[in-house]
ZADOMI-140688 format. One record per residue: residue in three letters; x, y, z of N, C-alpha, C in turn. Coordinates in steps of 0.2 Angstrom, whole numbers, plus 5000, padded with zeros to 4 digits. Layout:
<recs>
alaXYZXYZXYZ/...
</recs>
This chain:
<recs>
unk505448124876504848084876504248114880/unk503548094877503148124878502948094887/unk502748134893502548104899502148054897/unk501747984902501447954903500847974906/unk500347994899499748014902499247994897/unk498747984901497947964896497548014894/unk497348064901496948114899497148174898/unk496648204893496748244889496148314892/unk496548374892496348444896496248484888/unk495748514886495648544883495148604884/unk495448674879494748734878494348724887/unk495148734892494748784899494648854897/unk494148864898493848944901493448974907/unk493548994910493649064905494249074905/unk494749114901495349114900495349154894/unk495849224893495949264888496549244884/unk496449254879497149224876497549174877/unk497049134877497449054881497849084888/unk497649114891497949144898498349164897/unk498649204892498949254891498849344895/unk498249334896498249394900497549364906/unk497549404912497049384915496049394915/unk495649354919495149384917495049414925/unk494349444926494349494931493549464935/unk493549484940493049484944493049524951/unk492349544955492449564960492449524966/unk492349544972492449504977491949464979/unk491749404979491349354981491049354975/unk491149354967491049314964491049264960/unk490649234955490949154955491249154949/unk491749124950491949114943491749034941/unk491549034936491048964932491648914928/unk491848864930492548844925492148784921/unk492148794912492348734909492848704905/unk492948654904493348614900493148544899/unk493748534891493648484887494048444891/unk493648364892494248334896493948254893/unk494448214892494248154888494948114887/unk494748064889495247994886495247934883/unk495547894880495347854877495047794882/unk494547754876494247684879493647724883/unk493447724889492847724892492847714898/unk493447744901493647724906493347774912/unk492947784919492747824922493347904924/unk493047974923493748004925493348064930/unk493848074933493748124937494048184935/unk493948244939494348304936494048344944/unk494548404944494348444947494848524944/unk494448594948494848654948495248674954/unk495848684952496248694959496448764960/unk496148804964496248884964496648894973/unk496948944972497248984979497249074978/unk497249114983497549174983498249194983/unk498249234979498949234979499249244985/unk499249254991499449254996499349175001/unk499049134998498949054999499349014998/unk499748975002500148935001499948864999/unk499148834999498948774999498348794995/unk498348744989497848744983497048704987/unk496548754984495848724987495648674982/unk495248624982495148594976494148594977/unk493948594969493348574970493148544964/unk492848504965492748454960492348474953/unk492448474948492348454941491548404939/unk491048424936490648384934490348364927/unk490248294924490148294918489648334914/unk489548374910489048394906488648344902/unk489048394894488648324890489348344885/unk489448284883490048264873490548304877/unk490748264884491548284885491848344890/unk491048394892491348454895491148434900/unk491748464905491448474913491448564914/unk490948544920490948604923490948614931/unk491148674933491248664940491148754942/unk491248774949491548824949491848854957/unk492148914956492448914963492349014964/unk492249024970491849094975492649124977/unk492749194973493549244975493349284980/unk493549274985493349304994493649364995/unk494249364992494849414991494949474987/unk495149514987495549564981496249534981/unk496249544976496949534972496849464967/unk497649434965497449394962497549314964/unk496849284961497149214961497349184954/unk497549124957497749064951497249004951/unk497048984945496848914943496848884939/unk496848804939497148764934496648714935/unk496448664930496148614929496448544931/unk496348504936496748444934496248384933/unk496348314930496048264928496448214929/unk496048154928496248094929495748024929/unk496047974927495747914927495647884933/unk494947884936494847874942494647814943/unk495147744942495147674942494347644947/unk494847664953494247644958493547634956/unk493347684953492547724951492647694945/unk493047684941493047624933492847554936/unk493047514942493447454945492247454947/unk491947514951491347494954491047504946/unk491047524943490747544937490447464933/unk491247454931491147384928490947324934/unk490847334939490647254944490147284943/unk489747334944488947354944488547314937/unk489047334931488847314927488747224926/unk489147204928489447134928488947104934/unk488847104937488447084944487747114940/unk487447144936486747144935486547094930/unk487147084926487447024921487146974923/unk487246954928487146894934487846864933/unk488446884933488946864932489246854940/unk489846814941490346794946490846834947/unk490846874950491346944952491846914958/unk491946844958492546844965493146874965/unk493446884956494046904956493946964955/unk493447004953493347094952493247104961/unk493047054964493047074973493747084976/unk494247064973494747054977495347114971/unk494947114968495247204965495047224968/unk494147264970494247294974494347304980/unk494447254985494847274989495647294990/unk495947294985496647334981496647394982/unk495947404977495647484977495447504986/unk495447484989495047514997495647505001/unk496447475000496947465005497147555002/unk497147564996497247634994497347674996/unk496447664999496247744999496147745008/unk496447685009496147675018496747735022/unk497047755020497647795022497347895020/unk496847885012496847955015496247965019/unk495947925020495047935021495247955028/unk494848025030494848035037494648045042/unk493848005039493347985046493447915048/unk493547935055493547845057493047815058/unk492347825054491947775053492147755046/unk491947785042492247775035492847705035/unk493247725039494047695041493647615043/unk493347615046493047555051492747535044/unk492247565042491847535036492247515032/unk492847545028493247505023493647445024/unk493747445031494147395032493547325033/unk493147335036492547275033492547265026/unk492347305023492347285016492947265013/unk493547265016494047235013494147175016/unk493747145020493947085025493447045019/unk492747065018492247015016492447025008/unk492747065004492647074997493546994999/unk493846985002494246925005494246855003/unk493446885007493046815010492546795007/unk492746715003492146694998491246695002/unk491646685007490846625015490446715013/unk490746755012490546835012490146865006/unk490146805000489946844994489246884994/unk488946864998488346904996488046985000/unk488546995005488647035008489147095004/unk489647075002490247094997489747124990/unk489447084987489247104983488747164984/unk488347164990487847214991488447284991/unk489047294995489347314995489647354991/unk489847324986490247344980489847364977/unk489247364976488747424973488447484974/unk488647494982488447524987488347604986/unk488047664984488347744985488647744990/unk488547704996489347735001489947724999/unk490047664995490747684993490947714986/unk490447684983490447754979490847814981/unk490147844985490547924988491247924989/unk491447854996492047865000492347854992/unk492247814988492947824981493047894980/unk492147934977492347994974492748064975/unk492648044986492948094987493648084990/unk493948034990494448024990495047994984/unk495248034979495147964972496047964974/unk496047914971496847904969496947924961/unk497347984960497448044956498047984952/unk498147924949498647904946498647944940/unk499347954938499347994929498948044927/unk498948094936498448134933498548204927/unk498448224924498548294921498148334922/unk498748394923498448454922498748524919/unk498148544918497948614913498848674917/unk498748704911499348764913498848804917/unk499048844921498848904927498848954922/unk497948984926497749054925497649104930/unk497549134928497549184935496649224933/unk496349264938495949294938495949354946/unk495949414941496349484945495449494949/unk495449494956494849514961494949564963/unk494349634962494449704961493649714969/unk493649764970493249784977492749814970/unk492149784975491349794971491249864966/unk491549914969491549954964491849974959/unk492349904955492449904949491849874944/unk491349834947490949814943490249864943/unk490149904950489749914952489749994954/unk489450064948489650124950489150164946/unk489150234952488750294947488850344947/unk489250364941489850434941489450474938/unk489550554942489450624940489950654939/unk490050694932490550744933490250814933/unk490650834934490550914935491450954936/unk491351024932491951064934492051104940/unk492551064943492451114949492351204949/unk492851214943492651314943492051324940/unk491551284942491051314937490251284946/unk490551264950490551264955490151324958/unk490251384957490351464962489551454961/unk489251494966488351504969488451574962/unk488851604963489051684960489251674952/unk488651704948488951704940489851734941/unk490251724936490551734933491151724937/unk491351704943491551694948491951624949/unk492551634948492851544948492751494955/unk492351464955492351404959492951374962/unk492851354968493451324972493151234975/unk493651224981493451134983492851154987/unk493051234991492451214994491751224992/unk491651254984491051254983490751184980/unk491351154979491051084977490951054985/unk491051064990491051024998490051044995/unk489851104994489351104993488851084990/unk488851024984488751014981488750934981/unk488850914986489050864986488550824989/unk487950854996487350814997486950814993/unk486750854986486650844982486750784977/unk487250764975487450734971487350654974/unk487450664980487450604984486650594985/unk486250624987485450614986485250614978/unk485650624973485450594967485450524966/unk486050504973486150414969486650404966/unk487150434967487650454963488350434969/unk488950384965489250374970490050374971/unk489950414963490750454961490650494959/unk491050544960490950624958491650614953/unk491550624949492350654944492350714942/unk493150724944493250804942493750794935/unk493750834931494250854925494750874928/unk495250864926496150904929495950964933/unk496050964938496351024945496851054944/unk497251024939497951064940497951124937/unk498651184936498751224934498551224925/unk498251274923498151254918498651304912/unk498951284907499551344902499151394902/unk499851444900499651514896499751524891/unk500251484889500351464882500151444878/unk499851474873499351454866498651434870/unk498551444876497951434881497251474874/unk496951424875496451394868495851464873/unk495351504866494951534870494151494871/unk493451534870492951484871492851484865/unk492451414863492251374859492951364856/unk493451344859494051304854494251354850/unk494351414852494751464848495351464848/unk495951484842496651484844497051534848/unk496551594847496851644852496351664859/unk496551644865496251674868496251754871/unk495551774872495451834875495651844882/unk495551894885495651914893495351894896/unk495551844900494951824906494651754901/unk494851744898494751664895495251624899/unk494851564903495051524908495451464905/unk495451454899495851384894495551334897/unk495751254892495751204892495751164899/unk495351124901495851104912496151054908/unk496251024902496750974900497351024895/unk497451034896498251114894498651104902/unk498651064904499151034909499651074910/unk499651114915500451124917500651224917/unk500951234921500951304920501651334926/unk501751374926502151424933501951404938/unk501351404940501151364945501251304945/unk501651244942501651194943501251124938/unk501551064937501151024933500650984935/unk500850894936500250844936500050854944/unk500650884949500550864954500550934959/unk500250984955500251044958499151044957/unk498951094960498151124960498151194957/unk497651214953497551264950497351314956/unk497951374954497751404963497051454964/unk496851464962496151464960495451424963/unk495651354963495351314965495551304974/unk495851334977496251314983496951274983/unk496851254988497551214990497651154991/unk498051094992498051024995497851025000/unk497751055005497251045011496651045011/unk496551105006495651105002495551044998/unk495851024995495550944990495550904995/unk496250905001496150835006495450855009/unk495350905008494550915013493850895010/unk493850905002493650884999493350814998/unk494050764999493950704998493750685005/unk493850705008493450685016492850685017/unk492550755015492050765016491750725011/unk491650695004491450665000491550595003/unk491950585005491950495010491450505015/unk491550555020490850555023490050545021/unk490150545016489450535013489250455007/unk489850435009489850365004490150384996/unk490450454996490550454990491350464988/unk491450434983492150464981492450494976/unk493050534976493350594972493650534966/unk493350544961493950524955494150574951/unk494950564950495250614947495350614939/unk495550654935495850654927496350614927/unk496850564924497750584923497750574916/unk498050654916498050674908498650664905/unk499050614902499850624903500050654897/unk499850724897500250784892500350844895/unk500450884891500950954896500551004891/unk500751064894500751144890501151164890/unk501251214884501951204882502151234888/unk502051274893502451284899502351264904/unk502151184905502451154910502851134912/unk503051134917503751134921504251104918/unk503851014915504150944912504450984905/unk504251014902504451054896505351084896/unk505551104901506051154903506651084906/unk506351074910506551004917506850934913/unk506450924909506550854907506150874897/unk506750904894506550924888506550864884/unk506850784885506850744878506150694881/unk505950724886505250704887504550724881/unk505050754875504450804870504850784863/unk504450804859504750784853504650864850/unk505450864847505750944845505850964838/unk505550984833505250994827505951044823/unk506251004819506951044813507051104818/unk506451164818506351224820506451254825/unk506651194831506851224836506151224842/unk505451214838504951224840504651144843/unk504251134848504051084851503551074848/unk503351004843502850964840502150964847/unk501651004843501050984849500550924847/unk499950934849499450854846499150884841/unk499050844837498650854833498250774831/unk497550794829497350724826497050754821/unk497450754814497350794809496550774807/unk496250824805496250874804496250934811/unk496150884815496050934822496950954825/unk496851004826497551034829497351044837/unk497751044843497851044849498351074853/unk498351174848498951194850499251224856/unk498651184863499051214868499051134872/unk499251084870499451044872500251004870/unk500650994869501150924868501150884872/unk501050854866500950754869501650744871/unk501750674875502350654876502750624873/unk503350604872503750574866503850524868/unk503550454870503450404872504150364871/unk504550374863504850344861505750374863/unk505650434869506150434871506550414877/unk507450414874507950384877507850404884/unk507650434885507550444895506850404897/unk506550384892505750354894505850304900/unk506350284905506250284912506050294916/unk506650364916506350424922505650424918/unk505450454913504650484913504150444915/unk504350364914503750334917503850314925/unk504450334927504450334936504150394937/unk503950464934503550524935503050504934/unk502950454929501950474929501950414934/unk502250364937502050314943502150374949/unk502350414948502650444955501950494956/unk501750514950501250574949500450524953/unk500350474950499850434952499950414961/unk500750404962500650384970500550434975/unk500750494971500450554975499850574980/unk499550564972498650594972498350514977/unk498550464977498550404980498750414987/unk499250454990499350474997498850524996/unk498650544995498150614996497150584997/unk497350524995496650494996496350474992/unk496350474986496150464979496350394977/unk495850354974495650264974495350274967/unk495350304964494750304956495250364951/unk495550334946495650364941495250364934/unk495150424930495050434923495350444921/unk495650414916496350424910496050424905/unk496350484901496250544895496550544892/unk496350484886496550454879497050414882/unk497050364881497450304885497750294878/unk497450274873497550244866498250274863/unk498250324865498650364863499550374868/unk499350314872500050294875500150214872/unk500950194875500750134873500650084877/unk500250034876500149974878500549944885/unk501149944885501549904887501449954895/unk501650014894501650064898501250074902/unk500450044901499850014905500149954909/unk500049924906500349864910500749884916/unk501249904914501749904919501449954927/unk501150004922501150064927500450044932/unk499849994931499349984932499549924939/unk500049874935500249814938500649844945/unk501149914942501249924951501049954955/unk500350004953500150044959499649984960/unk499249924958499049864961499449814967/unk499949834964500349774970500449834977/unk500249894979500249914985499549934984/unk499049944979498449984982497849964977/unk497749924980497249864975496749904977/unk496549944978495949974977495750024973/unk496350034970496150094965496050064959/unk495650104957495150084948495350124945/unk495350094937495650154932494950124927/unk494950204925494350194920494450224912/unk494750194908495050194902494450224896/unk494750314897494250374893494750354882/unk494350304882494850284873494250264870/unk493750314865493250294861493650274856/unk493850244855494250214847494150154846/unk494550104842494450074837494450004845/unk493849974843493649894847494249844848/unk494549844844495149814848495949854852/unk495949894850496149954856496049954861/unk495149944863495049984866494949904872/unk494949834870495049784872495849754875/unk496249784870496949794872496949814879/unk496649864880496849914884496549874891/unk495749854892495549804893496049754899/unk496349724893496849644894497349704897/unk497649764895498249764899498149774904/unk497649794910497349794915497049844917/unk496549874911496049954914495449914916/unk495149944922494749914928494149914924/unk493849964921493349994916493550024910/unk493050014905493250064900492450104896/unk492550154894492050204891492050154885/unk491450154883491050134877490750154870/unk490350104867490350124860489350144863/unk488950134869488350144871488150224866/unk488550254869488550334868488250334858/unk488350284855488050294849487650234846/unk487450204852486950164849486250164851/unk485950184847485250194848484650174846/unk484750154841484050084838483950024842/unk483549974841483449934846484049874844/unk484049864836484449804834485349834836/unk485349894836486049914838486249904848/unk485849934849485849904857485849854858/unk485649804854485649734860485949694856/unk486349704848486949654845487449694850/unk487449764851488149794855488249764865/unk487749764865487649714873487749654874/unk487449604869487449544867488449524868/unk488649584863489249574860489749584869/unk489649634873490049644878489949584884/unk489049554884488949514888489049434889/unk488949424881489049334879489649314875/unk490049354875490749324873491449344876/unk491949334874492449324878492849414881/unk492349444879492349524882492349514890/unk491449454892491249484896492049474902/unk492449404901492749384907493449464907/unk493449514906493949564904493649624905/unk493349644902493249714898492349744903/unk492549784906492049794912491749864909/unk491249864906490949944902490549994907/unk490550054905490450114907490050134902/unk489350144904488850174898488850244900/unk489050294896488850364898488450404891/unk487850424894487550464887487850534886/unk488250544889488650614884489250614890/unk489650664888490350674891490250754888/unk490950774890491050834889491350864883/unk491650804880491750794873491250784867/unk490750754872490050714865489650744866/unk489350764862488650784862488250754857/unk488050714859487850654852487150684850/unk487250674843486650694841485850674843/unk485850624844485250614846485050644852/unk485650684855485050734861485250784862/unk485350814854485550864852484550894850/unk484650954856483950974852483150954856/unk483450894860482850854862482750874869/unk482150844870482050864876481950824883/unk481750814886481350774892481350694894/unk480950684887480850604888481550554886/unk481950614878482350574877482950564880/unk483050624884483350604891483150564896/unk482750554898482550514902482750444899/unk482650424892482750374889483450344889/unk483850384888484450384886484750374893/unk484750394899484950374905484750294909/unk483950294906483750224909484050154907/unk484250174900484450124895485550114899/unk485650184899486150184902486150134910/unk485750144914485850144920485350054922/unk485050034915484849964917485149924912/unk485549944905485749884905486649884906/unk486949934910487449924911487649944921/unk488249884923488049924930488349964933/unk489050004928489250054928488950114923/unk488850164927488650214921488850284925/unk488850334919489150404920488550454915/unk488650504920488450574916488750644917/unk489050664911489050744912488550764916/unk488550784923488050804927487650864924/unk487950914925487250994924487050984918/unk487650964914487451004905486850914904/unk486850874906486350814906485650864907/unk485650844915485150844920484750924918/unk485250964916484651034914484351034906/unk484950984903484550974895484851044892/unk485451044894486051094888486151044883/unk485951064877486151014872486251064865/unk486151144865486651154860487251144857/unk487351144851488051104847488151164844/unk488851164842489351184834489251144829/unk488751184823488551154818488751104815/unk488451044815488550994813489050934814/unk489250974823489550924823489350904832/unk489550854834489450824840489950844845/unk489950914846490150954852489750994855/unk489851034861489351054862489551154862/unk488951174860489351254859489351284865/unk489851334867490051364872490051304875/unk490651254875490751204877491251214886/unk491251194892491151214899492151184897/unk492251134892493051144892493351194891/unk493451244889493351314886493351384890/unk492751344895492451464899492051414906/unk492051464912491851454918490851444916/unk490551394915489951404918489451424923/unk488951444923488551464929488051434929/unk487851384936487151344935486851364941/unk486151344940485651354945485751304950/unk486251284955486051204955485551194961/unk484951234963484651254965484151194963/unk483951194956483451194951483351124954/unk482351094953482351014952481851004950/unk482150974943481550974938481550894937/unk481350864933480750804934481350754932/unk481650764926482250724924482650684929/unk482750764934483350754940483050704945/unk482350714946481950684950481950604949/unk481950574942481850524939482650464939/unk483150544937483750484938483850474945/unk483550514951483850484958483550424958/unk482750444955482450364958482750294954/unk482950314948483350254945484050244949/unk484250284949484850274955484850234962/unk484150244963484050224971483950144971/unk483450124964483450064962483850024961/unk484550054958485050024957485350004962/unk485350044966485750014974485249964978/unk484849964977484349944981484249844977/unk484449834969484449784966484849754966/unk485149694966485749664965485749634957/unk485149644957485049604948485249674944/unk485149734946485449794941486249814943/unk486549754947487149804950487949734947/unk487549704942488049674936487749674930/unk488149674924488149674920488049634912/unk488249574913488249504909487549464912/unk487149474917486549444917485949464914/unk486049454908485449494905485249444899/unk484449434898484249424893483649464889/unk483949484881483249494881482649474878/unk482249514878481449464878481149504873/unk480949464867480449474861479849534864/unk479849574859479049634859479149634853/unk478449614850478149654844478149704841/unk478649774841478949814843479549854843/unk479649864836480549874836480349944840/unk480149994844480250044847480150034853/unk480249964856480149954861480749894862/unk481149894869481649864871481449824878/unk481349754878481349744884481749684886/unk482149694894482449634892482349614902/unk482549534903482649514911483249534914/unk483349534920483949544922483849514933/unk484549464936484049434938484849444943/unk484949424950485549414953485849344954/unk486349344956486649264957486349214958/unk485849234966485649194969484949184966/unk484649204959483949184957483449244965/unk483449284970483049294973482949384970/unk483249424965483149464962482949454957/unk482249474953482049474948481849544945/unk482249574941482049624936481949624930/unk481349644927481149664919481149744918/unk481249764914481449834910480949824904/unk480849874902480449884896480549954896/unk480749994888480950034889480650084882/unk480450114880480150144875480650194870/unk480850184864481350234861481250284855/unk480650284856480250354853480050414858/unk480150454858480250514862479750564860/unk479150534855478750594854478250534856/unk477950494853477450444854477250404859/unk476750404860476450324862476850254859/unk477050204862477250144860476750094864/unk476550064859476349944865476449904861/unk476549854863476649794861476549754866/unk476549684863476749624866477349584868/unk477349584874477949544875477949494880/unk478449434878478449384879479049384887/unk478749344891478849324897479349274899/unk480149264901480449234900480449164905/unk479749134904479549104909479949034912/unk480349014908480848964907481448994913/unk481749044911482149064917481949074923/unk481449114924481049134930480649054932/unk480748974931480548944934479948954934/unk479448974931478648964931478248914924/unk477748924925477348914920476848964917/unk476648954911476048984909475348974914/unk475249024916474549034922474749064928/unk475349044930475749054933475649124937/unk475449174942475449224942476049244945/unk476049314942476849344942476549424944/unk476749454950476649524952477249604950/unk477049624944477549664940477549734945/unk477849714951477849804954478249834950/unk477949914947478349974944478750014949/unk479450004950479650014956479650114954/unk479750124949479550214950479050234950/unk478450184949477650214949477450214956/unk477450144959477550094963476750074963/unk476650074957476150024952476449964953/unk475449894954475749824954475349804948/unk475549754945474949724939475149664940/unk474549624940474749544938474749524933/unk475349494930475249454925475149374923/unk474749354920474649274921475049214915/unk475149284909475449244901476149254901/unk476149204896476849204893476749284889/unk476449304886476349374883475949404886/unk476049484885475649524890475749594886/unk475249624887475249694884475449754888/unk475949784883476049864886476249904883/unk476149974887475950034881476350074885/unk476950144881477150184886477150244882/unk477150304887477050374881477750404883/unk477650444880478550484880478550524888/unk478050544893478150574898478150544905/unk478150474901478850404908478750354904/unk479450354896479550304893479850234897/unk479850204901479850164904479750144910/unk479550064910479550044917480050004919/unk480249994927480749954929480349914932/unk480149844933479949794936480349744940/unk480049754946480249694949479549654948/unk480049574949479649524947479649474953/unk479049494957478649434963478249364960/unk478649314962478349254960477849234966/
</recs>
């Protein structure tokens, strides 16, 4: 038989799969809860959200407020890393029904002595939890004169009173309360939401052409990167890299002498996921590395690639860790039409897949004692599901500070899987949206729907892998474009450092790689050089950290221009006292203006209203007085960033 209850708990959020998986937040933000909540008749009801830390043995509660047609809303501040739990409860809150109808009845001009002597029922109640002793004092009057007929007109003033009001609300008697099932929401440290990655290969490092790079030439490299504004440096696999079938440059099958192979060809005589390319130095040189890159506010994140060459060590050691072909020969990757013949993938579906995934937990806790709190994992898609889970859930439960950033351009719900199984960030579909209607249904989609409470994105304008067409060939502005776009409407973002910032953008015809590709052959840079681009991202960088309205992601709207080559939108912080407008230009050879409209309804103003548009890169002021305003940008500084003084 069904409990005895009235109210009805419906459609809480935020909540992923009916709380089948968690949602995500950083530290000291809010989570916003609503729910359907409703009973029959008309009877007054309370509700409230009840959350603790997983290390809290005593539920906090905070009250519940009506909307409108049934929702409340409410919300409650995750002070913690790790996880909490919350749940909705309700109930029929008599007392506050009991003041409801005498208020109405007494306006009546009706005779309330017997709804007096209810309420004093209602006030023996609550006189046990209430725990200020004036209150205490106060209720027990009122329960002597709502008694006492000689009393009625005092009683009445009483019973209508906001004091008891209040003393009802914030004390109710919770009879026949229900409540919602528990959810959890996973609290990650600021730089899950909030990051600006460079990568670069370390043997490409050397001041010296042709010369393999080491940790300490990256030690070098790194006040740089940090005066760009940059606040994660990633490196590609460090380890030892195969000899076998070892790929030459541009993706050749056979290599030549002195071709350095794939740094994802995992694993060699010198050792596999938990060995260094000796070349590169030693585990005292990378530990030195990572120190010296904390001294500067920055951190080392590394690759985990979980595949092998054919001669790595896991090959010989733990052979059913591979899948074995009629022939005697080891099946490698391939993603037909593309073949991968100095790699084999894992054999996921093998009878020892225990032990293998106590080595790749063991691989991760390694590089973890070593210092390392940021991972990038290299086709995630292509493991399974479950195996995230697990393996993510346990280096969580001792080291909640490490972030994993799930490198899986594939199919939208994949890549949201991977998401819900608990990858901290994930690389995105930014990388190929370019028109104005494509960027802001694809933003639109990450920010106002049930993505945002999970799925935390990484905009990066190229990789090492892409070389997207669109800055294939081009030059100056529409990098600058493609970075600005990155860097204000998302609050994580990434760039292929050198081959970005110098504007290396030749391809392998007709396709979206990049020729004489740096996975392939050691390159040599100037990094000497500072040309206007580099100049431009530090200042956007510097922005960033300087704004709390650019350092999330889901607070954005955008804002009408007359204009499809023009993109502008608001962007604003928790507390309403960071205001940012963007306007961004996506022609790369022309002049763009238009008209655009002022989101003056958020910003709390009016038309007339003067509004101070500091250009935080120009460090140009305009005032503007309208809802619409004119502006015009040419391609050699496609956009402004504004802050917005009222």
């Amino acid at each position: 038989m069904q409990d005895q209850r009235r109210v009805v708990i419906d459609y809480v959020s935020p909540s992923v799969n009916c709380g089948d998986f968690y949602i995500k937040r950083v530290v000291n933000e809010i989570v916003n809860i609503r729910a359907f909540i409703l009973a029959d008749g008309h009877d007054v009801l309370g509700a409230s959200v009840l959350y603790k830390h997983q290390n809290a043995k005593k539920w906090v509660e905070t009250r519940l407020s009506l909307d409108f047609n049934d929702e409340w809303q409410g919300a409650f501040t995750v002070e913690k890393q790790g996880f909490y739990t919350y749940k909705v409860e309700a109930w029929v809150d008599y007392a506050l029904n009991w003041q409801h109808g005498t208020i109405r009845k007494i306006e009546d001009g009706q005779y309330v002595r017997s709804e007096l002597l209810e309420g004093a029922e209602y006030i023996n109640q609550i006189l046990k939890k209430v725990a200020s002793k004036e209150d205490k004092t106060y209720l027990k009057h009122l329960e002597n004169i709502f008694k006492n007929e000689d009393a009625y007109g005092e009683a009445i003033n009483e019973a209508i009173s906001d004091k008891l009001h209040d003393i009802f609300y914030n004390n109710p008697v919770k009879f026949l309360e229900n409540t919602s099932k528990e959810y959890q929401v996973y609290v990650d440290r600021k730089k899950a939401r909030f990051s600006t990655w460079y990568e670069f290969f370390p043997r490409s490092a050397s001041e010296k052409e042709g010369v393999h790079g080491t940790f300490k030439d990256c030690e070098r490299l790194l006040p740089r990167i940090k005066n760009m504004g940059f606040d994660v440096v990633y490196l590609p696999p460090i380890h030892p890299i195969g000899e076998v079938n070892r790929k030459g440059k541009n993706n050749t099958t056979e290599a030549k002498e002195g071709d350095v192979g794939s740094t994802w060809g995992v694993g060699s005589k010198h050792g596999g996921h938990k060995a260094i390319h000796p070349q590169l130095g030693n585990l005292d040189d990378f530990k030195a590395l990572i120190q010296k890159a904390k001294e500067q506010d920055l951190e080392i994140a590394m690759d985990y690639a979980l595949q092998a060459a054919p001669d790595h060590p896991w090959v010989k050691e733990h052979p059913k860790w591979f899948k074995w072909r009629p022939d005697g020969t080891v099946q490698y990757a391939e993603n037909p039409p593309k073949k991968y013949q100095d790699i084999l993938p894992i054999y996921w579906e093998s009878e020892d897949y225990k032990a293998l995934w106590d080595e790749c937990l063991d691989v991760l806790l390694h590089w973890i004692d070593c210092g390392i709190e940021i991972f990038r994992v290299d086709n995630p898609h292509t493991k399974p599901f479950y195996f995230w889970n697990w393996i993510i859930t346990k280096i969580k439960e001792k080291h909640p500070n490490v972030i994993f950033l799930a490198e899986a351009f594939t199919a939208p719900k994949v890549m949201q899987q991977l998401a819900k199984q608990g990858y901290t960030q994930s690389y995105t579909y930014f990388t190929w949206r370019n028109s104005k209607h494509e960027l802001i249904e694809y933003v639109e989609e990450l920010t106002k729907t049930e993505l945002k409470e999970y799925m935390q994105p990484n905009f990066w304008p190229n990789t090492p892998d892409i070389n997207p067409f669109p800055l294939q060939g081009t030059g100056e502005s529409k990098h600058m474009q493609r970075y600005v776009l990155a860097a204000t409407l998302s609050s994580s973002i990434g760039i292929y450092g050198p081959v970005f910032e110098y504007m290396l953008s030749d391809s392998l015809l007709g396709k979206e790689e990049y020729l004489n590709s740096e996975k392939f052959q050691i390159t040599h840079y100037d990094w000497g050089i500072q040309n206007k681009l580099i100049t431009v991202i530090g200042k956007i960088n510097y922005i960033r950290h300087l704004n709390e309205a650019l350092q999330q992601t889901n607070n954005i709207k955008f804002c009408y221009v007359e204009n499809d080559n023009l993109i502008a939108f608001y962007k604003w912080n928790e507390a309403k006292t960071n205001h940012i407008f963007v306007v961004i230009s996506l022609d790369a050879h022309n002049s763009q203006q238009g008209t655009i409209q002022m989101p003056l309804q958020e910003l709390g103003v009016h038309a007339g209203h003067q509004l101070e548009m500091h250009d935080l890169i120009t460090d140009n002021r305009y005032n503007w007085h309208n809802e619409w305003n004119f502006v015009e940008l040419h391609p050699t500084l496609p956009f402004h960033i504004f802050q917005i003084n009222k």
